[in-house]
C-alpha positions in Angstrom: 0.0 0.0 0.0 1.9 3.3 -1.2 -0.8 5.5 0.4 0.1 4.5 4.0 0.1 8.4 4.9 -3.4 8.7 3.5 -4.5 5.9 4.9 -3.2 6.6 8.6 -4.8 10.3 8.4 -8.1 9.0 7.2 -8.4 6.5 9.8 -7.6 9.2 12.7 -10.2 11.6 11.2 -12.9 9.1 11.3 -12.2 7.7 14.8 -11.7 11.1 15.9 -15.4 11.6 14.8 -16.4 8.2 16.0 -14.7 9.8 19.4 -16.6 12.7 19.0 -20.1 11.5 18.1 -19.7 9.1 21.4 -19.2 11.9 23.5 -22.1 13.9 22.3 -24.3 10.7 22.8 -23.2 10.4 26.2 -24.1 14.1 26.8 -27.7 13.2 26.0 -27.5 10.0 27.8 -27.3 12.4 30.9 -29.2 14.6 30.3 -32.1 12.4 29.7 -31.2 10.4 33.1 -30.7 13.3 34.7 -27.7 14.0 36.0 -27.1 17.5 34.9 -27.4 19.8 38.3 -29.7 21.9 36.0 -30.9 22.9 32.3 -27.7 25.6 32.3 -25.5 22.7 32.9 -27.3 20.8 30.6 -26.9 23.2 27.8 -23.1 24.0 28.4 -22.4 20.0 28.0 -24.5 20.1 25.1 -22.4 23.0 23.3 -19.2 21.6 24.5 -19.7 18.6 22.5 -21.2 19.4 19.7 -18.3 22.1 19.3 -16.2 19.3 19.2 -18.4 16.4 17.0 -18.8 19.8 14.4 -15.0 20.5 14.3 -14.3 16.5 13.6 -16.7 16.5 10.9 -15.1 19.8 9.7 -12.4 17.7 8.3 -14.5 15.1 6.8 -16.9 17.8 5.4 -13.8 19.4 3.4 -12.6 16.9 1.9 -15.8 15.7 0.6 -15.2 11.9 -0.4 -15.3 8.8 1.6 -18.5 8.9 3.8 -19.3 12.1 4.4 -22.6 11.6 3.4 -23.0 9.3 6.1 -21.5 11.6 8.7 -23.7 14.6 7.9 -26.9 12.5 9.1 -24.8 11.5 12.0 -25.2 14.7 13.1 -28.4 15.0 12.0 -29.5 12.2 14.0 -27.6 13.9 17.2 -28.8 17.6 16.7 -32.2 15.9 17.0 -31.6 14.4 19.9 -31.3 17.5 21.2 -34.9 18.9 20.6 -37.2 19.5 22.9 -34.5 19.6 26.1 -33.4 16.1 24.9 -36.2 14.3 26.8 -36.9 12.2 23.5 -33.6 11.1 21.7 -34.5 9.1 18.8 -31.6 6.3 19.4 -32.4 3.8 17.1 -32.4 6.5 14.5 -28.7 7.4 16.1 -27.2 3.8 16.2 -28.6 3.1 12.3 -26.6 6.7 11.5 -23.6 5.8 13.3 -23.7 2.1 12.1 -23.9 3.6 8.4 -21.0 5.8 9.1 -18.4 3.0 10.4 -20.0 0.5 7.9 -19.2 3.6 4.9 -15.9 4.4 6.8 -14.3 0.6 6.6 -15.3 0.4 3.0 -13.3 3.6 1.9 -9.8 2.8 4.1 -10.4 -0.9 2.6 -10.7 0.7 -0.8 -7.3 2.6 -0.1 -5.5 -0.1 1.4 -6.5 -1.7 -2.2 -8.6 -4.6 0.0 -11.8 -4.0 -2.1 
């Protein structure tokens, strides 16, 4: 495989969104159980993470092949989750997303590692 660079850098930018996506999931885990002191709390965790699932989809976003597709519903599926104070994630909708991404995300480093 002569694009071992390419390779290595794609497969940090999707686990760092894998990473990312987990943490925001987690955040409205919480909040849904409850264990936010109160809604300011709540809210802060909830803009902490996404800051951080939006700027590891940034990367994937600009470059625009591989499956960024599949990302941009991932966080679809989280901003969602989100609505109406998070007291009604959706997260079957959530795993199917996330399950699409890794699925999308194996077939694209397997391509590049020339494993088709």
């Amino acid at each position: 495989m002569n694009d071992t660079p390419l390779y290595l850098a794609r497969l940090d930018m999707y686990a760092r969104f894998l990473t990312a996506v987990d943490a925001e999931s987690h955040v409205v885990w919480h909040r849904q159980d409850g264990r936010y002191d109160d809604e300011r709390e709540a809210i802060s965790a909830v803009d902490r993470a996404y800051a951080a699932t939006r700027a590891a989809f940034n990367a994937i976003d600009l470059e625009g092949v591989g499956p960024h597709k599949e990302a941009r519903v991932v966080l679809e599926r989280l901003k969602s989750m989100h609505k109406d104070g998070g007291g009604n994630p959706d997260w079957k909708d959530f795993k199917a997303a996330r399950e699409a991404f890794v699925a999308a995300a194996s077939t694209h480093l397997k391509a590049l590692r020339g494993d088709e």
